[in-house]
N, C-alpha and C positions, 0 to 999 in steps of 0.2 A: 391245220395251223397249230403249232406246237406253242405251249405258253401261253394257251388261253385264257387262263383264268386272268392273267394280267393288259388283256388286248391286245396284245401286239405279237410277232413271231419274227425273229432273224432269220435271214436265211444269207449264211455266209458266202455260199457258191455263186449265187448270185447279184452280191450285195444290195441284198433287200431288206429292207425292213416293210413287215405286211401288217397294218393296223384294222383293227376291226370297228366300223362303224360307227358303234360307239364309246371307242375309246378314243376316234379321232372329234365325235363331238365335245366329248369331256374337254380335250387337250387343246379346242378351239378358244377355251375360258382360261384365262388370265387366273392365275393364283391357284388354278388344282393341281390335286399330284400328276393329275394327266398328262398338263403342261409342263410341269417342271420335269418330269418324267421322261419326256417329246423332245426336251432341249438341253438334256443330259442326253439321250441315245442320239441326237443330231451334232454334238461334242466329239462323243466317242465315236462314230462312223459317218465321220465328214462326208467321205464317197459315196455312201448309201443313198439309195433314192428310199421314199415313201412311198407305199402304194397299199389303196383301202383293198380288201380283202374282197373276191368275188362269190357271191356265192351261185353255185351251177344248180341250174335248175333244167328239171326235165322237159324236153322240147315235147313231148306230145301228152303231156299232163292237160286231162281236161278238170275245167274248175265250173262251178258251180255257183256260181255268184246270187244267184236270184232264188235259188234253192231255198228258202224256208219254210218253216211248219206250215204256214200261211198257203204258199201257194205250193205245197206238198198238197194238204186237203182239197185243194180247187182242181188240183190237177186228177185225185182219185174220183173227185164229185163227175168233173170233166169226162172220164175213161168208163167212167163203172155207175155214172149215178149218184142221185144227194144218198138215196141207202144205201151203200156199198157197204159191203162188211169189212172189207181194207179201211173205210175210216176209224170205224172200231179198233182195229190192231192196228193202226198206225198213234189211235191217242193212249192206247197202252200202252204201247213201246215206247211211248214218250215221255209215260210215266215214270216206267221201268227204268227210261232211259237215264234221268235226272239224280237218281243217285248211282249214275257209273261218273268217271272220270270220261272227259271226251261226250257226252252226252249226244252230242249233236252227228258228232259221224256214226255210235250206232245206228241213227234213226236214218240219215241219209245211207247207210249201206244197205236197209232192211227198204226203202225204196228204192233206191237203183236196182237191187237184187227182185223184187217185186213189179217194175215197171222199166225193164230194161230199153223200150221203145222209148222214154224219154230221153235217154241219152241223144239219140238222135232228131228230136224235135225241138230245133234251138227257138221255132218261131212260135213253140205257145208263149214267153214270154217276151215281151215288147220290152227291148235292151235299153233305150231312152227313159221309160217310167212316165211317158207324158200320153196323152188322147191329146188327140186335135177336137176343138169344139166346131164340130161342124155346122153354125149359126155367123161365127165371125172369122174363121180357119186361122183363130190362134192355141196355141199349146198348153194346156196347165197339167201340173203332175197329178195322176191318177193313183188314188190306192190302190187300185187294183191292178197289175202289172201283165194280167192274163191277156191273153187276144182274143177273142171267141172264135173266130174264125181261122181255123186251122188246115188250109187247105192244100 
């Protein structure tokens, strides 16, 4: 998208106008330069359509959602043991970590890199966050996100 700094991009071949995000939130408010901006460039290119800008993302990007420090150490205690010596290097590297930029993806690369089987063990973490209490079989949120039983 050409002209970013300003949110928006012409594109004459097409007669588009490609807005970004949140330059079309801005422009949704009465009295910014957004707007006044939005109804000046809808003056000059009457024909133009608007269209918010897409952003393309990778179809087989996996994410990591439940991934924290937290249930990083559960997951080592889990594989290897409450001693494991990976707990040890995983709370250095965490140390280490916090004065890098990005903190958090060093430490997730140095486990993924170290425990590449979890990639594939979607079911140690229960994706809801809830335990059913089995006295009344209703739900309440668990702190603790682990499954024990990984079978």
């Amino acid at each position: 998208m050409n002209n970013t700094g300003i949110g928006y991009a012409i594109k004459h071949i097409d007669k588009k106008i490609i807005l970004s995000k949140a330059f079309y939130k801005r422009a949704e408010i009465s009295r910014t330069s957004e707007c006044k901006e939005m109804t000046r460039l809808r003056k000059q290119y009457p024909d133009y359509t608007f269209e918010l800008k897409e952003i393309k993302r990778a179809k087989n990007k996996r994410t990591y959602k439940k991934l924290t420090y937290d249930n990083m150490r559960q997951y080592i205690a889990f594989q290897d043991g409450e001693q494991a010596a990976n707990l040890t290097v995983l709370e250095e590297n965490i140390k280490i970590a916090k004065t890098k930029t990005s903190s958090y993806i060093h430490v997730k690369k140095w486990f993924l890199d170290n425990y590449p089987d979890f990639k594939d063990s979607a079911l140690f973490f229960n994706r809801s966050g809830e335990t059913e209490d089995s006295e009344n079989g209703t739900t309440e949120p668990s702190g603790n996100d682990i499954i024990e039983d990984v079978a």
